[in-house]
C-alpha positions as CSV (number, residue, x, y, z in Angstrom):
1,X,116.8,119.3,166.4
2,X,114.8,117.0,164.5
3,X,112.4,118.7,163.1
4,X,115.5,121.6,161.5
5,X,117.2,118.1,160.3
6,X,114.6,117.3,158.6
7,X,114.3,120.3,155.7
8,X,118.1,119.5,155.5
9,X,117.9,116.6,154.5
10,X,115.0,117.4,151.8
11,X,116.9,120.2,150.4
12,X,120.3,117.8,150.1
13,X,118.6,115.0,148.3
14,X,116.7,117.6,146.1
15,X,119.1,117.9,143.2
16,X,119.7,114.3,143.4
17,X,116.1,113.4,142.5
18,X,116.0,115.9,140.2
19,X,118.9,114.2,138.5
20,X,118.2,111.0,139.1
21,X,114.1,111.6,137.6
22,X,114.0,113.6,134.1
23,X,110.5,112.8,133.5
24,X,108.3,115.1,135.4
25,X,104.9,113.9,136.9
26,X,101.5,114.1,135.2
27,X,100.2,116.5,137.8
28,X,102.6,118.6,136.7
29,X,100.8,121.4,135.0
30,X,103.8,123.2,133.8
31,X,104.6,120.4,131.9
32,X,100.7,120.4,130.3
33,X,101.4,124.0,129.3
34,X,104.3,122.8,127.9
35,X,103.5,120.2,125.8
36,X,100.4,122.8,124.7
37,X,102.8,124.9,123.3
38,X,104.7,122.5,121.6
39,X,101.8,120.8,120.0
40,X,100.2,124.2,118.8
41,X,104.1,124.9,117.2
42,X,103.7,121.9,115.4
43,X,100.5,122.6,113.9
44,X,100.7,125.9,113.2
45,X,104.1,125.3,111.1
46,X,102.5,122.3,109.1
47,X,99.4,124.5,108.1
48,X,102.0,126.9,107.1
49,X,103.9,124.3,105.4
50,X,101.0,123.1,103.7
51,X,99.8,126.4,102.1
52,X,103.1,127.9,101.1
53,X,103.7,124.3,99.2
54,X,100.2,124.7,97.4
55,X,101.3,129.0,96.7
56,X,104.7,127.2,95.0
57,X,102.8,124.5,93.1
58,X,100.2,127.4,92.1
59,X,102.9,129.9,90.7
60,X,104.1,126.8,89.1
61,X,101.2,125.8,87.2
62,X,100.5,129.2,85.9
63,X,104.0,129.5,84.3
64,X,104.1,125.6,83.0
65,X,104.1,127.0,79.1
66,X,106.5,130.1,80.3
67,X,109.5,129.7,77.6
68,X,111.9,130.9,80.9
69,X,112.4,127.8,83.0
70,X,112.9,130.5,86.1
71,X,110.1,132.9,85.4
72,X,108.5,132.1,88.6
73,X,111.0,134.1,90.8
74,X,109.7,137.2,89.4
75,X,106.1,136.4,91.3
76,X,104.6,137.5,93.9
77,X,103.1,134.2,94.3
78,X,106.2,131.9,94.6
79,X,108.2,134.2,97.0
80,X,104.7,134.9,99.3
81,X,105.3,130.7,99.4
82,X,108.8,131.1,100.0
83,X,108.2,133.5,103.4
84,X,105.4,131.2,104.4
85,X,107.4,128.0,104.0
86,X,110.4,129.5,106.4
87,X,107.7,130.4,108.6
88,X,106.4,127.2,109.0
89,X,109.9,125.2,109.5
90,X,110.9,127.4,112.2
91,X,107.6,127.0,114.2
92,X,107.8,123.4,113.3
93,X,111.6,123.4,115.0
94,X,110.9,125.4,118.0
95,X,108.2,122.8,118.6
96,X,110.5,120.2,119.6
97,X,112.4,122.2,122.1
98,X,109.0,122.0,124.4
99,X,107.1,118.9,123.8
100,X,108.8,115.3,123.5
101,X,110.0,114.4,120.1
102,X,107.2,111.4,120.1
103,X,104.5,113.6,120.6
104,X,105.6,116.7,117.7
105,X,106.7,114.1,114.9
106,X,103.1,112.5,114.5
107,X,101.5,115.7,114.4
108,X,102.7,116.0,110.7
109,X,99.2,114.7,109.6
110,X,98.4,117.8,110.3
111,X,99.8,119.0,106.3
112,X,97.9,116.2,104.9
113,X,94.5,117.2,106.1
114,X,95.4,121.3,105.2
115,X,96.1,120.2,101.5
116,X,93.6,117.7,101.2
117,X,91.0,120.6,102.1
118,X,93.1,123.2,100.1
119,X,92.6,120.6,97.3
120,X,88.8,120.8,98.0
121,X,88.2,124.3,98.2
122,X,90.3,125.2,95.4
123,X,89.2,122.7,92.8
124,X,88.3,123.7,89.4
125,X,86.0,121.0,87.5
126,X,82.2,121.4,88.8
127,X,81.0,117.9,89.9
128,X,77.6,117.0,90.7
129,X,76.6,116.6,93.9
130,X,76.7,112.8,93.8
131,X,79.6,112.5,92.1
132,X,80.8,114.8,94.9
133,X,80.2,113.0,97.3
134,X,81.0,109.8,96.2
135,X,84.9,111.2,95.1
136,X,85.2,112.8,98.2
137,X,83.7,110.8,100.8
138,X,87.2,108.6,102.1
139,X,89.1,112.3,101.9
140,X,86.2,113.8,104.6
141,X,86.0,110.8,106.6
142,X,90.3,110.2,106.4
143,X,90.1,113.7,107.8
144,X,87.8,113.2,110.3
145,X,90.0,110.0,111.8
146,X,92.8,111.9,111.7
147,X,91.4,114.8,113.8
148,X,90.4,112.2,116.1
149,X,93.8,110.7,116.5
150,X,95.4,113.8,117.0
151,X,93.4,115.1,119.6
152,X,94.1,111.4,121.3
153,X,98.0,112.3,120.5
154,X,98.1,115.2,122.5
155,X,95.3,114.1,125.1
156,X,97.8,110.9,126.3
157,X,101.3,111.9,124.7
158,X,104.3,111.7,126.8
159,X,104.6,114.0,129.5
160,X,108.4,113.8,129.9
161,X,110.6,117.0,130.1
162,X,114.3,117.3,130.4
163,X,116.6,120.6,130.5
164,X,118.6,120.2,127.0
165,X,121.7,120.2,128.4
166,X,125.2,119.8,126.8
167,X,125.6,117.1,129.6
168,X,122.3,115.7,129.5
169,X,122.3,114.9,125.8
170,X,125.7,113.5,125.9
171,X,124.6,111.1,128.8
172,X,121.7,109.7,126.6
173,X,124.1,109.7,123.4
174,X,126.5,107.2,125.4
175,X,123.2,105.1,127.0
176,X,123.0,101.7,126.2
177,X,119.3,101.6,125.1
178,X,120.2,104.2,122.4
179,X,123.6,102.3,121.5
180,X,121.4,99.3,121.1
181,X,119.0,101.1,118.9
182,X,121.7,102.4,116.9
183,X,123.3,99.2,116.1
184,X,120.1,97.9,114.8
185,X,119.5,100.7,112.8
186,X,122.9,100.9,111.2
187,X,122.5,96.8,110.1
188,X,119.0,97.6,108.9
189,X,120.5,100.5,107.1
190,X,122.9,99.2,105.8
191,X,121.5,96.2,104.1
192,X,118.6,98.0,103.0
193,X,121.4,99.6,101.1
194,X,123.0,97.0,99.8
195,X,119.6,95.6,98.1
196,X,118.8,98.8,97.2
197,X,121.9,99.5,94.8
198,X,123.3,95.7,94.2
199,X,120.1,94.2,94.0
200,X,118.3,96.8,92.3
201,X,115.1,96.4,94.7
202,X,113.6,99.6,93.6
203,X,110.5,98.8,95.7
204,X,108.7,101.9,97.1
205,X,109.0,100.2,101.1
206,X,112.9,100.1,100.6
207,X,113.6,103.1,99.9
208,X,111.1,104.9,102.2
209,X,112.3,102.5,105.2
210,X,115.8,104.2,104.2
211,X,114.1,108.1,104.5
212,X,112.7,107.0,107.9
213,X,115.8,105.6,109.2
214,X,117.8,108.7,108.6
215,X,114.7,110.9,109.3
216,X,114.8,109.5,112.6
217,X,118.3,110.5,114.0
218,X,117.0,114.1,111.7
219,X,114.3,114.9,114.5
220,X,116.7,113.8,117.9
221,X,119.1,115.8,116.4
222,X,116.9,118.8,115.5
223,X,115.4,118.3,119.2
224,X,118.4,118.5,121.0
225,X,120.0,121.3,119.1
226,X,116.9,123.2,119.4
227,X,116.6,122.7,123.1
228,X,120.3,123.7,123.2
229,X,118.9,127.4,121.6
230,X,116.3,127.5,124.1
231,X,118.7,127.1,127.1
232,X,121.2,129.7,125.6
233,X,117.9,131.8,125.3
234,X,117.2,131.6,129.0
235,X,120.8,132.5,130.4
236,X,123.0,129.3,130.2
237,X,125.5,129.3,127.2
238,X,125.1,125.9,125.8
239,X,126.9,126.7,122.4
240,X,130.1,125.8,123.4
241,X,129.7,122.1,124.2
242,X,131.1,120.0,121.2
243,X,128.1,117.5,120.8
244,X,126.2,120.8,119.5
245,X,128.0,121.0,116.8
246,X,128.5,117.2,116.0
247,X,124.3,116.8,116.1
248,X,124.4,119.9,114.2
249,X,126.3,117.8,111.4
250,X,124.3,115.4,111.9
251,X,121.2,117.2,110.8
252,X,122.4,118.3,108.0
253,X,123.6,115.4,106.8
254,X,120.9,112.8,107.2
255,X,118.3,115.7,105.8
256,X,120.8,115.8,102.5
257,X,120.6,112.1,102.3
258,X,116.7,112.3,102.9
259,X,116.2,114.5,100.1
260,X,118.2,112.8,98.3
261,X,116.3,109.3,98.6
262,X,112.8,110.8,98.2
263,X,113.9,112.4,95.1
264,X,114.3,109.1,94.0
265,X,111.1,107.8,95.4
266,X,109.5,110.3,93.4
267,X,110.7,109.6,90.2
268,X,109.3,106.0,90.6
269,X,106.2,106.1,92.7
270,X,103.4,108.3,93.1
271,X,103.1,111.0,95.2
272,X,100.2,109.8,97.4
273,X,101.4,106.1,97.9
274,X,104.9,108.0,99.2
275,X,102.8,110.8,101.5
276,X,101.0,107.8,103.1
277,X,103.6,104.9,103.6
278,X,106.3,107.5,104.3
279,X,104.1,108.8,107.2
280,X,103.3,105.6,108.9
281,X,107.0,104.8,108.8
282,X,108.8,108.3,109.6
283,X,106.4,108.4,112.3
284,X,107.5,104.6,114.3
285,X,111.1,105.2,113.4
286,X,111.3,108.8,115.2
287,X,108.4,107.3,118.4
288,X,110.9,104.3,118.6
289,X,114.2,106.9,118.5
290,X,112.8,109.4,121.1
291,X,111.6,106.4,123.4
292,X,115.2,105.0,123.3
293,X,117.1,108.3,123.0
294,X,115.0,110.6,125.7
295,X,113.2,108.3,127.3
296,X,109.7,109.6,126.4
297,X,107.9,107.1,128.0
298,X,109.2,106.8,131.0
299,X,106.8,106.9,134.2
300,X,104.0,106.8,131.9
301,X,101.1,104.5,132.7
302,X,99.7,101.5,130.7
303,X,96.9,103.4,129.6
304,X,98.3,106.7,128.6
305,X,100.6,104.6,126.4
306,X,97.7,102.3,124.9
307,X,95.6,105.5,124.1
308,X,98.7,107.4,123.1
309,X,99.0,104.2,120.0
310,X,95.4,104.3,119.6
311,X,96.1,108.0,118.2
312,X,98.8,107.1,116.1
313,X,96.6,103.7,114.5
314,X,93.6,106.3,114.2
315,X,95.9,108.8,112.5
316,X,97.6,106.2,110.2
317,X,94.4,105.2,109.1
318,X,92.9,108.9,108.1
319,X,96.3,110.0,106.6
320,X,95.7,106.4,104.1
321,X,92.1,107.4,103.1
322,X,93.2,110.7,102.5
323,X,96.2,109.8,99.9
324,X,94.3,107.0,98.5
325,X,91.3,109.4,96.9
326,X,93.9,111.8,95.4
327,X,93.7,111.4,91.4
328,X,97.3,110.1,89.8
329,X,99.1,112.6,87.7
330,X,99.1,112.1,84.0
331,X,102.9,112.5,82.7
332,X,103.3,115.1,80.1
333,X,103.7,112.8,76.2
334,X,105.9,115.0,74.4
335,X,104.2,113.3,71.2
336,X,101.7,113.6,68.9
337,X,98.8,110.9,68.9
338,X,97.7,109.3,66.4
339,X,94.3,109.8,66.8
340,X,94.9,113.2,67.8
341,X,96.1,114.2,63.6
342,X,93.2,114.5,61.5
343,X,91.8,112.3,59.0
344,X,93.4,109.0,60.9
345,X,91.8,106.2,61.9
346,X,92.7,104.0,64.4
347,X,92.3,100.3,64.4
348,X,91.9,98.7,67.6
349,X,92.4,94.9,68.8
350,X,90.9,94.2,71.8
351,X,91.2,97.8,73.2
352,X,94.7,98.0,72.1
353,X,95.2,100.8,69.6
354,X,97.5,99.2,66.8
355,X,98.6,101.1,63.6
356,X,96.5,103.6,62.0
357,X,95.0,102.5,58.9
358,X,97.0,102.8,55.7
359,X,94.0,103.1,53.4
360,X,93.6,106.9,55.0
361,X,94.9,109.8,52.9
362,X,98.7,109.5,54.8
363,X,100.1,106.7,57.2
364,X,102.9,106.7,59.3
365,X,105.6,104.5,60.5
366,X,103.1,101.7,59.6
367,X,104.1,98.0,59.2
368,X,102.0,96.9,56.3
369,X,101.9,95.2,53.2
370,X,102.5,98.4,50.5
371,X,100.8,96.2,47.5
372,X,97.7,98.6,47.8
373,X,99.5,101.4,47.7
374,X,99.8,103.8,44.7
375,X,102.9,104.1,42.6
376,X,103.7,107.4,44.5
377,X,104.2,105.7,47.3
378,X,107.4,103.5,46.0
379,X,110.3,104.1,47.0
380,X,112.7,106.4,44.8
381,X,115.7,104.3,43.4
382,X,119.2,106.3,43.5
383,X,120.6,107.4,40.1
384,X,123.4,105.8,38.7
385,X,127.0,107.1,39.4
386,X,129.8,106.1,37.7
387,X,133.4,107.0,39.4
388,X,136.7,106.1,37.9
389,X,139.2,104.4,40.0
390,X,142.9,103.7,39.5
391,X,145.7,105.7,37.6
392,X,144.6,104.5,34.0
393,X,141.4,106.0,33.5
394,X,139.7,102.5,33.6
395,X,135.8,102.8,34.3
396,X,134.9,100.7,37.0
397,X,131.2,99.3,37.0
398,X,128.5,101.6,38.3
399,X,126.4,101.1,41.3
400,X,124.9,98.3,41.0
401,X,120.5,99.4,42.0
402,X,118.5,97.0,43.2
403,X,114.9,96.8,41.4
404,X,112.9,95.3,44.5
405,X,109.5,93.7,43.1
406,X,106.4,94.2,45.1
407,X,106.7,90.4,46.0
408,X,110.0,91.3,47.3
């Protein structure tokens, strides 16, 4: 009788460990294959990414003095980067419904090594080998630490895996670690805000802390509604449960308002000094939100986590020397310079360029003394009209010209 009691009992409290424990043991391989899969999603759609963005930028360049402004959607080019760019969000998003979210969002580095090589290979000034070497040598060794901290990333990332359940996700959406998290993110949000638009601080943190704020509740809410499609997929209908369509909502909105700040940042800053800082702060906010909101870390060991940050100092630190070798775009001077026209010469002060010189055969917009000018250059005087005013016929007195002497 005891030993048939005994299997009983095991098979009653089953589901209650399984419900009680989402996190799944390390010697779990299942959940190795898993994560696998995930990571190799992730990297395979920011490759993609990365070289359907450079196929835009390329059709782009080649139709810069086009006199159509949409001349580039009859290319092959630009559409071949359309197909690829599609291609690489949707592996990106089916990564997060098998690996944790903190393990898939710092594998982005992953599209700034691609187009730091693809900048590289496809360069078109001939350097010498020194000068090579010497331009190149933080964008090879950035490339090489980030390598390094992505193999730690999936070596000691979280191992935890959960069934993305309509139930499930509204249990963690109710949690009090992730209502915590929430409040503190809305008062950070919010008076980022207000500093932002009252206060005018235009300052490249600010507005990047914003993206990464609202690009953090973007990836729970891309992993839960893609783990929602993947357990539809499998047999159980998960599309009717409300909170699928409220994080679907969700997504969409925080990605408009995203896009919307980054546009901004844009405008403003450089593109490297936003692909670096952006990174490093995208990449705490989202690892802080899927630690609060799935519980990535849970069961993991002191050490896993230690190596797991290692990776994502490692990482930081390539993704900065590769951003910080990148040349800063010139913006286009829709003007004609002065030293550009021929026969001017320039007079310079200390390195600053200050008015050409007037003795030249023509000047322009210059601010100088016109006493050695020829008489061509005076000014015209107006002729002298007289108009008659009043009923009478009375002649009233002409324009009166001023005779301006030189002294004057």
């Amino acid at each position: 009788m005891e030993g048939g009691n005994g299997p009983d009992l095991q098979l009653q409290q089953l589901p209650l460990a399984t419900a009680a424990v989402s996190v799944l043991p390390h010697e779990d391989p299942y959940s190795y294959k898993e994560n696998l899969i995930g990571a190799l999603l992730a990297i395979f759609g920011h490759l993609v990414i990365s070289i359907a963005l450079n196929l835009q930028k390329y059709s782009h360049i080649r139709l810069a003095g086009s006199k159509d402004p949409r001349a580039y959607f009859r290319t092959k080019t630009w559409w071949c980067g359309l197909f690829f760019l599609l291609l690489g969000e949707l592996g990106v998003f089916s990564s997060y419904a098998f690996a944790p979210l903190s393990l898939i969002v710092p594998l982005s580095a992953v599209s700034v090594i691609a187009s730091a090589i693809i900048g590289i290979i496809f360069i078109k000034e001939k350097w010498k080998p020194k000068d090579f070497l010497r331009r190149y040598v933080l964008s090879f060794v950035g490339c090489g630490l980030t390598v390094v901290g992505t193999y730690l990333l999936i070596t000691f990332g979280p191992n935890s895996h959960e069934m993305m359940t309509g139930d499930n996700i509204t249990k963690h959406l109710v949690s009090w670690p992730f209502l915590l998290y929430m409040l503190v993110e809305i008062i950070l949000f919010c008076l980022l805000l207000y500093f932002y638009k009252r206060k005018n601080a235009n300052y490249i943190v600010v507005i990047l802390l914003l993206v990464a704020l609202l690009g953090s509740m973007t990836v729970v809410t891309v992993k839960a509604i893609a783990g929602m499609i993947v357990v539809s997929i499998q047999g159980s209908l998960q599309l009717g449960y409300p909170i699928f369509y409220i994080m679907l909502v969700c997504m969409v909105a925080t990605a408009v308002f995203q896009a919307r700040f980054l546009t901004q940042a844009s405008q403003l800053y450089d593109s490297s000094q936003i692909a670096s800082i952006g990174y490093i702060l995208s990449t705490a906010t989202a690892i802080t939100a899927g630690a609060t909101f799935y519980l990535d870390f849970t069961g993991e060991d002191v050490l896993h986590i230690c190596m797991f940050a290692l990776g994502c100092l490692i990482a930081f630190l390539g993704v900065v020397l590769i951003t910080r070798n990148k040349k800063k775009s010139i913006p286009f001077e829709p003007y004609i310079s002065m030293d550009a026209m021929p026969g001017m010469q320039n007079v310079h002060d200390k390195g600053i360029t200050v008015q050409p010189d007037l003795k030249a055969s023509f000047s322009y917009g210059a601010l100088e003394n016109n006493d050695s000018m020829a008489e061509i250059y005076t000014p015209a005087t107006l002729p002298i009209v007289q108009e008659e005013h009043g009923s009478k016929g009375i002649s009233a007195l002409p324009y009166r010209v001023l005779e301006h002497s030189k002294k004057e």
